[in-house]
C-alpha positions in Angstrom: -18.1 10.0 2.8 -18.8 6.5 4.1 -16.5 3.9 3.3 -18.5 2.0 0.6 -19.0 6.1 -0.7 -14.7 7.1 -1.5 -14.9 3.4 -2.9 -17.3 4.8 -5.3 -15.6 8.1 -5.6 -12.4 6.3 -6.6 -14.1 4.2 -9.0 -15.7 6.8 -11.0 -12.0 7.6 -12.0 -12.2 4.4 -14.0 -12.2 4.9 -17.4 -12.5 2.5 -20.7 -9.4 1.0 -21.6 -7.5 1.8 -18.1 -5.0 -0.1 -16.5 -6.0 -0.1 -13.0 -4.2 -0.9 -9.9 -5.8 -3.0 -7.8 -4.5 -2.8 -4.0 -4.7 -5.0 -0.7 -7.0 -4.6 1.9 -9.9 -3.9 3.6 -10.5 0.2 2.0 -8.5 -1.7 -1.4 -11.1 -4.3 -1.3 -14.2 -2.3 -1.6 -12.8 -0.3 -4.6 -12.3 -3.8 -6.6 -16.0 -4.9 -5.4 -17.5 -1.6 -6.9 -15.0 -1.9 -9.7 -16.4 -5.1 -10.6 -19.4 -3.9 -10.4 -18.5 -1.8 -13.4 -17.3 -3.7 -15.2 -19.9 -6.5 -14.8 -22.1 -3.2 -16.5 -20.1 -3.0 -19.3 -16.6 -0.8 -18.7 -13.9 -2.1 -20.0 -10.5 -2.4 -18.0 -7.8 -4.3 -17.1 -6.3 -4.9 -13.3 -3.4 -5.6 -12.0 -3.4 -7.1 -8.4 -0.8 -6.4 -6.0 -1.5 -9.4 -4.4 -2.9 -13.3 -4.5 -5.6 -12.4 -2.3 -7.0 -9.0 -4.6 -6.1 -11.5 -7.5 -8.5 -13.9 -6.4 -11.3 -11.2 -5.4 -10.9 -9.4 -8.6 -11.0 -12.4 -10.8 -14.2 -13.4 -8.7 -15.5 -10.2 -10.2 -14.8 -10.8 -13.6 -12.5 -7.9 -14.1 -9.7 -8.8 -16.7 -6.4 -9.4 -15.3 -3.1 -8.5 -16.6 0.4 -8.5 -15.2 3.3 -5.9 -17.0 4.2 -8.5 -19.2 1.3 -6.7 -21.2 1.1 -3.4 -19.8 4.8 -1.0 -19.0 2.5 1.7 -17.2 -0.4 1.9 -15.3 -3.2 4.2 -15.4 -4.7 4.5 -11.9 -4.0 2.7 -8.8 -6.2 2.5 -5.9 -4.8 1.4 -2.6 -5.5 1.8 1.4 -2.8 3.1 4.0 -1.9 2.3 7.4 -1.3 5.6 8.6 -1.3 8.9 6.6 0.4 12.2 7.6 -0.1 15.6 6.6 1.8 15.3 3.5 0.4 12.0 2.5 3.5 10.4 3.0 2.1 7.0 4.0 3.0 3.8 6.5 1.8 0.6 4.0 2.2 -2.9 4.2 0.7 -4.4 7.2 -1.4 -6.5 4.9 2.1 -7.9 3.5 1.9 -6.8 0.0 4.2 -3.6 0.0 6.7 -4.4 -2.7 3.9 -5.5 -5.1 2.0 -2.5 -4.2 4.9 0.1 -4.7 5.9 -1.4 -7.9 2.1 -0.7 -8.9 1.8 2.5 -7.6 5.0 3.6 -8.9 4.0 2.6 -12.5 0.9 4.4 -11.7 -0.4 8.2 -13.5 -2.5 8.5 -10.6 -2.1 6.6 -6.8 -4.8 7.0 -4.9 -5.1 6.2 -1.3 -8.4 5.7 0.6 -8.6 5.4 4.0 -10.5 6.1 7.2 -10.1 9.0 9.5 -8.2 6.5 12.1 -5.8 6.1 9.9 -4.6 10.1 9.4 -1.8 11.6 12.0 0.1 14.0 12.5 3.4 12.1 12.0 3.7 8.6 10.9 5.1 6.0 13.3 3.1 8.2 16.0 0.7 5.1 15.3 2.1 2.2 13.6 5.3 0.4 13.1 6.9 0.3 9.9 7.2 -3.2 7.8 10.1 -4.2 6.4 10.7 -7.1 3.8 13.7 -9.2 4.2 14.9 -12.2 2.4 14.6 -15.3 5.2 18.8 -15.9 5.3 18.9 -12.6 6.0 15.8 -11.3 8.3 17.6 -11.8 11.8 20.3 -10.0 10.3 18.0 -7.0 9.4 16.1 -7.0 12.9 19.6 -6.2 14.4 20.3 -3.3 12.2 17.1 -2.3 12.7 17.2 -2.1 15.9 21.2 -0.7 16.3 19.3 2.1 13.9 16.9 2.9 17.2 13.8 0.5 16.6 11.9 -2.1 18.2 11.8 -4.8 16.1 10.0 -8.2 15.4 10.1 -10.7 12.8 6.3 -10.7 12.0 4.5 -13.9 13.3 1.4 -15.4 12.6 -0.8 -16.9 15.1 -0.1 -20.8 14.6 3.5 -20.0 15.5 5.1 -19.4 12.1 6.5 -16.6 10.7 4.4 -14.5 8.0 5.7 -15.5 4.5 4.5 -13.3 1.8 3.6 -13.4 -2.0 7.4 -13.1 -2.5 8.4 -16.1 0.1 9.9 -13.6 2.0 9.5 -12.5 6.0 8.2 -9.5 7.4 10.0 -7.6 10.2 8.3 -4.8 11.7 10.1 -1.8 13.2 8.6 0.4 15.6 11.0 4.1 15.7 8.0 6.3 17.3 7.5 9.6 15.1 9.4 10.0 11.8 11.1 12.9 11.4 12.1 12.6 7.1 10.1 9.4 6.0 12.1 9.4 2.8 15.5 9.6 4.5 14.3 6.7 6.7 13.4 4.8 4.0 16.4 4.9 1.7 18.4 3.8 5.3 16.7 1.1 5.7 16.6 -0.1 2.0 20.7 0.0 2.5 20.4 -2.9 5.3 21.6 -5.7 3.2 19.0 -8.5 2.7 16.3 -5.8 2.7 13.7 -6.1 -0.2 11.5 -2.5 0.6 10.1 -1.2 3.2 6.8 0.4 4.3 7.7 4.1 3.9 5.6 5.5 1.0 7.0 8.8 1.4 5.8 11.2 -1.7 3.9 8.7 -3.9 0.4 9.4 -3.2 -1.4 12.1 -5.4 -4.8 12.1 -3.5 -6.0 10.8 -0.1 -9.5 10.4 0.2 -11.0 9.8 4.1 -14.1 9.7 4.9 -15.8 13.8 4.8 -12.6 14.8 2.9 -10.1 14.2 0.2 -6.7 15.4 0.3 -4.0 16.4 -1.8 -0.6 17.2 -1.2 -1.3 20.8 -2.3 -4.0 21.2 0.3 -2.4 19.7 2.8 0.6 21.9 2.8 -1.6 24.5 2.5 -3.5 23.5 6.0 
C-alpha cells in the first residue's frame, strides 16, 4: 500500500454518523483529504481535530467539526507516528500536537495509526527522541530532570530563534534516552516531573498500524 492507498484503507472505516478523530501530519493529513472526499459525496460525520492546523484543513474540506462539548466518545481516530515498535507502542508528537492527540485517541473505540515503513523499529528511541510538553515557568526545570533521568535534552526551537509554542501555549522539550526498554514505565516517570503536561510515549494505545505492504496489530505482532 502506497501512502495515498492506507489513507484510503483507513477511510473506508468511516461510517455514517461517526465521530472521527482527525490527527496531525503529513500520513494524518491524507486521511482527512480522502475523508473529505467522502463526505463532500455524501457520508455524514463529524471530526474532531487535534490540532489548529488539521482544523483548518478539515474545515477546508467541508467535514463538520465538533469539539467534546458535543461528543463524550469518539468513534475512530486516525493518526500518524513517529516511530513504531513491535508492539505498536508509538513515539508521537514531533508535529507538536501530542496532548490533543492522546486525549483523542484515548476517547477513541478504535486508534489507528498509519505510517511509512521508515517509521517501524525495533525499539523506540532507537530513532527519535521523545517530546515532552512542559508549561513555559517550568520547561528549564523539566530539561534538568530530564536529563538527571539519563537524556539529552532540548527545549525545542524553531528556526527564527524562538522557542516552539504549541496549540496549548506551551514549550516542547525533546529528550533523547537511546532505546526504551518499558515505554509505559518511561512515560509515567516522566509525567511525575512537575510542570510536565504529557509526553510522547503512546505505549499500548494503538489497535492497528497500517504501513505501507502491511497492517499490524498488536496480536500479530506479538505473534512475529
Amino acid at each position: 500500500m502506497s501512502n495515498w492507498e492506507i489513507a484510503v484503507r483507513a477511510a473506508s472505516r468511516a461510517e455514517p454518523g461517526m465521530v472521527i478523530g482527525l490527527g496531525t501530519g503529513r500520513a494524518a493529513a491524507g486521511f482527512v483529504r480522502e475523508l473529505g472526499e467522502r463526505v463532500r459525496n455524501g457520508l455524514a460525520v463529524r471530526g474532531i481535530p487535534t490540532s489548529r492546523a488539521t482544523e483548518s484543513l478539515a474545515s477546508s474540506l467541508g467535514i463538520p467539526l465538533i469539539g467534546f462539548e458535543e461528543a463524550a466518545a469518539v468513534d475512530l481516530a486516525v493518526d500518524g507516528a513517529d516511530e513504531v515498535d513491535p508492539d505498536l507502542n508509538l513515539i508521537k508528537g514531533h508535529g507538536g500536537a501530542l496532548v490533543r492527540e492522546r486525549v483523542v485517541a484515548a476517547a477513541a473505540s478504535r486508534f489507528v495509526v498509519l505510517v511509512g515503513p521508515e517509521k517501524l523499529s525495533h525499539r523506540l528511541g532507537a530513532q527519535r527522541s521523545v517530546p515532552v510538553e512542559a508549561i513555559p515557568f517550568a520547561a528549564p526545570q523539566v530539561r534538568r530532570a530530564l536529563e538527571r533521568m539519563g537524556a539529552v535534552a532540548e527545549i525545542r526551537i524553531e528556526s527564527d530563534g524562538n522557542p516552539f509554542v504549541t496549540d496549548n501555549r506551551n514549550l516542547l522539550v525533546n529528550a533523547s534516552f537511546g532505546e526504551i526498554a518499558d515505554p509505559a514505565a518511561l512515560h509515567r516517570e516522566i509525567r511525575d516531573i512537575p510542570g510536565v503536561l504529557d509526553s510522547g510515549l503512546f505505549a499500548g494505545m494503538a489497535d492497528e498500524v497500517l504501513v505501507e505492504g502491511q497492517a499490524l496489530s498488536p496480536t500479530a505482532a506479538a505473534a512475529s
